[in-house]
C-alpha positions as CSV (number, residue, x, y, z in Angstrom):
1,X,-21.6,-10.9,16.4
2,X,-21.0,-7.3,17.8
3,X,-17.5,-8.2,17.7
4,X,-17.7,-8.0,13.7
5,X,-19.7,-5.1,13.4
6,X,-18.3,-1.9,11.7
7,X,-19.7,1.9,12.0
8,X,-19.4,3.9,9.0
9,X,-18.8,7.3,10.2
10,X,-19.7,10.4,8.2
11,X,-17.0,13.3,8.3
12,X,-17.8,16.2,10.4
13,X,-15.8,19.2,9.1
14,X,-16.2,20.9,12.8
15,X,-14.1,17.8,14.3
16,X,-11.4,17.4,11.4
17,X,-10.7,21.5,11.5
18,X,-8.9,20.6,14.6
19,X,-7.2,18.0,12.8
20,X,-3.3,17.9,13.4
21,X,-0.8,15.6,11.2
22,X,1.6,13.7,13.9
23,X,2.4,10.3,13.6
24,X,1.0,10.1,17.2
25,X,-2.3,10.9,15.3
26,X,-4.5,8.4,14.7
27,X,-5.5,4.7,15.8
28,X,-3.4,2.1,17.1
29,X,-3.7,-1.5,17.8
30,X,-1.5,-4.6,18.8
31,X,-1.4,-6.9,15.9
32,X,-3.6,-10.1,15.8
33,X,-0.6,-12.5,16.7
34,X,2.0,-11.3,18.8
35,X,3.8,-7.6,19.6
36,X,5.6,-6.7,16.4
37,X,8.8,-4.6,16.5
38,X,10.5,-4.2,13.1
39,X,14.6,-3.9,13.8
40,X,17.1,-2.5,11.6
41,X,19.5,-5.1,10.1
42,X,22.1,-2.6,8.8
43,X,21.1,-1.8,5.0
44,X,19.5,1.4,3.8
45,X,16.3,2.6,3.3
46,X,15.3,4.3,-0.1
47,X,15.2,8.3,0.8
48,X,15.0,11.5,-1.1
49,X,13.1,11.0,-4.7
50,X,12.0,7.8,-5.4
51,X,11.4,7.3,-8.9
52,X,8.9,5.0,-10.4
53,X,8.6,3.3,-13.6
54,X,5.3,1.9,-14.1
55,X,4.8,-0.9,-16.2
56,X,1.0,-1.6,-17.1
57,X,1.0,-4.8,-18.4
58,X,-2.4,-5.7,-20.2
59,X,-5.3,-4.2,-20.9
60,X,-5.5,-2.1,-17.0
61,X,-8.2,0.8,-18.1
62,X,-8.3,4.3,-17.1
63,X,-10.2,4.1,-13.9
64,X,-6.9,1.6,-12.3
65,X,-4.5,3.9,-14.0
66,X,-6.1,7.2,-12.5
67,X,-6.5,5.9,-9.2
68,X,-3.3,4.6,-8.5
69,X,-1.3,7.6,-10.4
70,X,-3.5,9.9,-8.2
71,X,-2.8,7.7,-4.9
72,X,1.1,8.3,-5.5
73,X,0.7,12.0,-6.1
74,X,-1.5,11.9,-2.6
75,X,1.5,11.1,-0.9
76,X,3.3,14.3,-1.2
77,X,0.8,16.7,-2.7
78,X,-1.9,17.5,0.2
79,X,-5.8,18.0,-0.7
80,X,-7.9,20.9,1.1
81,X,-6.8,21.1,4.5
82,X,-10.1,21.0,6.4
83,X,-10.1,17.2,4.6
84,X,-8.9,15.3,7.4
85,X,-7.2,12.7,7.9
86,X,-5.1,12.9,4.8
87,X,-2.9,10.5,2.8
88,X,-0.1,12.6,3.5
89,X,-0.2,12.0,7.1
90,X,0.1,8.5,6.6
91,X,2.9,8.6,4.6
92,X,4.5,10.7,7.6
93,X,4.5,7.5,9.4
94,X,6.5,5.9,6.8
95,X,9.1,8.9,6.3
96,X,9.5,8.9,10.1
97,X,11.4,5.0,10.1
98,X,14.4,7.3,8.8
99,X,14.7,7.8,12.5
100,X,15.7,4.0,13.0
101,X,18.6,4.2,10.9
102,X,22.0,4.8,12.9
103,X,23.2,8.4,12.7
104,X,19.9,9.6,11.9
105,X,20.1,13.3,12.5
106,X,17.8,14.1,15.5
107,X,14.4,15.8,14.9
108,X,11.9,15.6,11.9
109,X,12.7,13.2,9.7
110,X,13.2,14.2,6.0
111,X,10.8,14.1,3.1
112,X,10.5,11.1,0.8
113,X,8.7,11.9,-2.4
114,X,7.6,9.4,-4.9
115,X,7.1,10.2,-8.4
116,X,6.1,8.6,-11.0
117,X,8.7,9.4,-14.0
118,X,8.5,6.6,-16.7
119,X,5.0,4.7,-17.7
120,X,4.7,2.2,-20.1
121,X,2.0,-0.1,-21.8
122,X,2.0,-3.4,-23.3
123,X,-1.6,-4.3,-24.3
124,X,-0.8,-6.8,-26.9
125,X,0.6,-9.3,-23.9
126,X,3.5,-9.8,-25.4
127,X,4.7,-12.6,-22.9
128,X,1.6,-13.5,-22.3
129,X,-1.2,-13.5,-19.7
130,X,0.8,-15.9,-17.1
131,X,3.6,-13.8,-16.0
132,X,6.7,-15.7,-14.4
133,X,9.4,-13.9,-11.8
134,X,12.8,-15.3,-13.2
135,X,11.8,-15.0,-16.9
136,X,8.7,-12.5,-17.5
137,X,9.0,-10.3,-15.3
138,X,13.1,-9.3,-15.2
139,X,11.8,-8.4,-19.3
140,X,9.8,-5.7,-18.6
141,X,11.5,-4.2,-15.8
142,X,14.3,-3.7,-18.7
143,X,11.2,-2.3,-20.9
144,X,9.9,0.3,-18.5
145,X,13.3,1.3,-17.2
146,X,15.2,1.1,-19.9
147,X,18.2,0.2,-17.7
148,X,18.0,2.7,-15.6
149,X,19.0,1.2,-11.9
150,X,17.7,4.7,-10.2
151,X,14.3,3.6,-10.9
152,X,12.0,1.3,-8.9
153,X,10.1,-0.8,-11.8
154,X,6.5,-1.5,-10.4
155,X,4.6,-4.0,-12.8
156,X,0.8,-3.6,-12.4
157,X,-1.3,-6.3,-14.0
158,X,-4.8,-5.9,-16.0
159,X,-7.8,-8.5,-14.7
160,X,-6.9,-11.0,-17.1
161,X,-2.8,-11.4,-16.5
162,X,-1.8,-14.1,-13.6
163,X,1.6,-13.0,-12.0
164,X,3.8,-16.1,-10.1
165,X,3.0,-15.4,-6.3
166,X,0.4,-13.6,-6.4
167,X,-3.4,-14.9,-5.2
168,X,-1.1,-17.0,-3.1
169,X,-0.9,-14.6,0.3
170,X,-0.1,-11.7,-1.5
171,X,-2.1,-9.5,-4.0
172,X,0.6,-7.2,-4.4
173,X,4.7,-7.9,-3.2
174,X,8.0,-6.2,-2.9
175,X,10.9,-8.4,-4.6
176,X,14.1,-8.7,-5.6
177,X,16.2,-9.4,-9.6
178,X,18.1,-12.2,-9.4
179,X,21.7,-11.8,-9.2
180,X,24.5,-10.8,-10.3
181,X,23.1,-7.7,-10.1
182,X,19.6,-8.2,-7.5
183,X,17.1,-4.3,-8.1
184,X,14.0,-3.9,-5.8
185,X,10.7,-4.0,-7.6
186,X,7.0,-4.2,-7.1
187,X,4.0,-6.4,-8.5
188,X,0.6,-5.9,-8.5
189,X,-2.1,-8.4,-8.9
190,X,-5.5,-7.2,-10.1
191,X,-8.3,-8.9,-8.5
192,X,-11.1,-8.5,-10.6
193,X,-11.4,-11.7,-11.8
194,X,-8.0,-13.3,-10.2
195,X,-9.0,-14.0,-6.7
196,X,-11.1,-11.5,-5.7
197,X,-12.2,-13.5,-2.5
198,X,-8.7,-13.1,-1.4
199,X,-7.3,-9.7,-3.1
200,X,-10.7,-7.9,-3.5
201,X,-11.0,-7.6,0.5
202,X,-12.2,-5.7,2.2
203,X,-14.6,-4.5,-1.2
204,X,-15.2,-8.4,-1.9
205,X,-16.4,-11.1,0.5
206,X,-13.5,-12.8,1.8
207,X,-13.0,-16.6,0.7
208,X,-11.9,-17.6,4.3
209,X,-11.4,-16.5,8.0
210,X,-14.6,-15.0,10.0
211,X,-17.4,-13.3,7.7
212,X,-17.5,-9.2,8.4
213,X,-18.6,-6.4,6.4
214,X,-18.1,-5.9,2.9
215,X,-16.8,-2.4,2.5
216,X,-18.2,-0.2,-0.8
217,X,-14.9,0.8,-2.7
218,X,-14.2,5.1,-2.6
219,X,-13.9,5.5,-6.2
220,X,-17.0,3.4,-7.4
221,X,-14.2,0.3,-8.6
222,X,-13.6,-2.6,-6.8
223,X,-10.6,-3.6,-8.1
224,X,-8.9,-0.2,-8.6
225,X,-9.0,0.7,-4.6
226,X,-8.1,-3.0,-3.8
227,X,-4.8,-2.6,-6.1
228,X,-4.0,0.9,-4.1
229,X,-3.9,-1.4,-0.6
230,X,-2.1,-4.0,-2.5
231,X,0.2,-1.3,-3.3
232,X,0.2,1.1,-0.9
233,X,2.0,-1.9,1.3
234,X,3.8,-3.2,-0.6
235,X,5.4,0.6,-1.2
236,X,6.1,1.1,2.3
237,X,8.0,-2.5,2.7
238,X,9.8,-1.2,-0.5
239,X,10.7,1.6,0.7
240,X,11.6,0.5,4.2
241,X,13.5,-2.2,3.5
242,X,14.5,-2.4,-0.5
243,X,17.4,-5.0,-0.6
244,X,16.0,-7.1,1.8
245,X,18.4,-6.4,4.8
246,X,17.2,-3.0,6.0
247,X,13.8,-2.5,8.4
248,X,11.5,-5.4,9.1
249,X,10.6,-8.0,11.7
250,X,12.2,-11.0,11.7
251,X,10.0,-13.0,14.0
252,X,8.7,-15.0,11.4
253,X,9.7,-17.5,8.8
254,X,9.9,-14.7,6.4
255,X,10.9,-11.2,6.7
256,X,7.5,-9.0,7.5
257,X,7.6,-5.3,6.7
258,X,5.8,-2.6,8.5
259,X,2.5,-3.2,6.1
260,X,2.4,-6.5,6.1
261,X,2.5,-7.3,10.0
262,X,-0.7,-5.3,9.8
263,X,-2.2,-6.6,7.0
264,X,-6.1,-6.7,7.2
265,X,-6.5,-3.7,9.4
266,X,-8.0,-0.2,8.5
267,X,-9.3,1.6,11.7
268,X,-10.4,1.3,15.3
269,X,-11.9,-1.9,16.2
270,X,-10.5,-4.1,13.4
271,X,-10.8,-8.2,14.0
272,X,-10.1,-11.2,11.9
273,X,-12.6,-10.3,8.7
274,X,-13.8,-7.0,9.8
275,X,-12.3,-4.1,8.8
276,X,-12.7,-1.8,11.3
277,X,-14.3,1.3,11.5
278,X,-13.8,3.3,8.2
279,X,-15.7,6.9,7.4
280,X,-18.2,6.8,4.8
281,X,-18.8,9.2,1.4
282,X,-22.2,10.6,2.0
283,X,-23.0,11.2,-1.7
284,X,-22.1,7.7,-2.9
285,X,-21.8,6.0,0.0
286,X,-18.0,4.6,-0.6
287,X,-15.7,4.0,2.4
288,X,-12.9,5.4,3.0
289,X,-10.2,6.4,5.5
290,X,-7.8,9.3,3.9
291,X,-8.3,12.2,1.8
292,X,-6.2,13.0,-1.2
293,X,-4.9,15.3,-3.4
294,X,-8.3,17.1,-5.4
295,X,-11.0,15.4,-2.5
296,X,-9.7,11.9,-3.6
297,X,-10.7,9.2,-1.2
298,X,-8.4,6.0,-0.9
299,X,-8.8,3.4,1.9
300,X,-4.9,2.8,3.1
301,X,-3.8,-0.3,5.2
302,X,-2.5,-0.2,8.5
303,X,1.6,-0.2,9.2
304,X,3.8,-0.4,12.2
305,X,4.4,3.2,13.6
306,X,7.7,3.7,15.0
307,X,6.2,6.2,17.6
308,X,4.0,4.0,19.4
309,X,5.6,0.8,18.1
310,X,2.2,-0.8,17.5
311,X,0.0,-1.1,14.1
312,X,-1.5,2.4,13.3
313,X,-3.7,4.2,10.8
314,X,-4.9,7.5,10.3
């Protein structure tokens, strides 16, 4: 169906020199189900440094590990400026929902950088390859962090570890500790061999929904640039909305941050199982959508821009 066909565009350097980073930029789209409009609810965003601790649980490799340390660095550190679009655009967008907090100060809204200042490893899966949130998982968020409360743990999982939750929905989440004392943190599934018909899209055919095209993944590993959507979105919800009572649209049964009320959406003319149109890495042939720091090429999900108060990407 012409409806669920995609164009791979090749970069013309002539177009993106008159490039400009706005978070008017870009493409913009109603979501599939209704008109989303995430709403303060009072709490704080995370601002200024955000500080990871990265806990690589299992066996991850060095392609994962590069590719995701080199998305976060993308964030803040710009690649060659006649690269265009870049990942630091997008993240624009997500700096710019400072503005929806009351008293915001009028104007541009402030940098948030992200930086990744503990890592740790545990290949010798010590609790095992099934992960559980209540009593893995609040373990090695005291391994990588040591305690330290300023940190926001993010536990990535190598292709043969099973975390609670994920595979069911979502392949990577933004969560809460338990009380007394509730901490944000992040998982991330690794779909390799752990659902890749459901977290391996758009580089994986999709288990269910319409059939579309099967996107070839930027850095040459399928599972690598599927983990940077997984947690590219679930970043932005952390960041938006980290004790659950900050940005995020309350519409549905459950609170739905600015990624995940466009989930499945990464350029013009995206549909149920079709990802839209996407550029296209003439030397290898990968699909992308955003440059990176050192001509890195990352495919990044779709979130709700403030601006135009509609699903957006660069």
């Amino acid at each position: 169906m012409a409806s669920l066909s995609i164009r791979l565009l090749a970069l013309s350097l002539s177009v993106t020199a008159l490039f400009t980073c706005s978070s008017g930029h870009g493409h913009t789209y109603d979501p599939y189900n209704d008109k989303a409009r995430m709403i303060h609810h009072g709490g704080p965003m995370l601002n200024g440094t955000v500080k990871l601790a990265i806990m690589w649980y299992g066996n991850c490799g060095k392609e994962i590990k590069n590719t995701m340390r080199n998305f976060i660095k993308s964030l803040t550190v710009p690649g060659k400026a006649k690269l265009q679009p870049q990942v630091t655009c997008w993240w624009k967008v997500v700096e710019s929902y400072q503005s929806m907090i009351p008293d915001a100060k009028p104007g541009k809204s402030p940098k948030i950088k992200v930086k990744v200042v503990k890592q740790s490893g545990e290949k010798t899966y010590k609790y095992g390859k099934v992960l559980t949130l209540q009593g893995h998982i609040p373990e090695l968020i005291e391994h990588v962090t040591k305690g330290d409360t300023e940190l926001l743990p993010v536990i990535v999982a190598a292709r043969d570890v099973s975390i609670q939750g994920i595979c069911n929905g979502q392949c990577a989440d933004h969560l809460l500790t338990e009380d007394p004392h509730p901490r944000p943190y992040i998982i991330v599934g690794n779909p390799e061999t752990e659902c890749p018909g459901e977290c391996g899209w758009p580089f994986f055919p999709a288990d269910m929904g319409p059939k579309g095209p099967v996107l070839k993944p930027p850095s040459g590993n399928m599972a690598a640039d599927a983990m940077v959507v997984a947690f590219a979105g679930a970043l932005v919800d952390a960041i938006t909305n980290p004790m659950n009572d900050a940005l995020y649209h309350s519409n549905k049964a459950k609170e739905l941050g600015p990624a995940t009320v466009c989930k499945g959406i990464f350029g013009r003319g995206a549909a149920p199982g079709n990802p839209g149109e996407v550029l296209t890495d003439p030397k290898t042939g990968g699909n992308f959508n955003a440059y990176g720091n050192k001509n890195k090429k990352f495919l990044l999900p779709a979130i709700w821009n403030p601006k135009t108060k509609s699903c957006w990407t660069v």
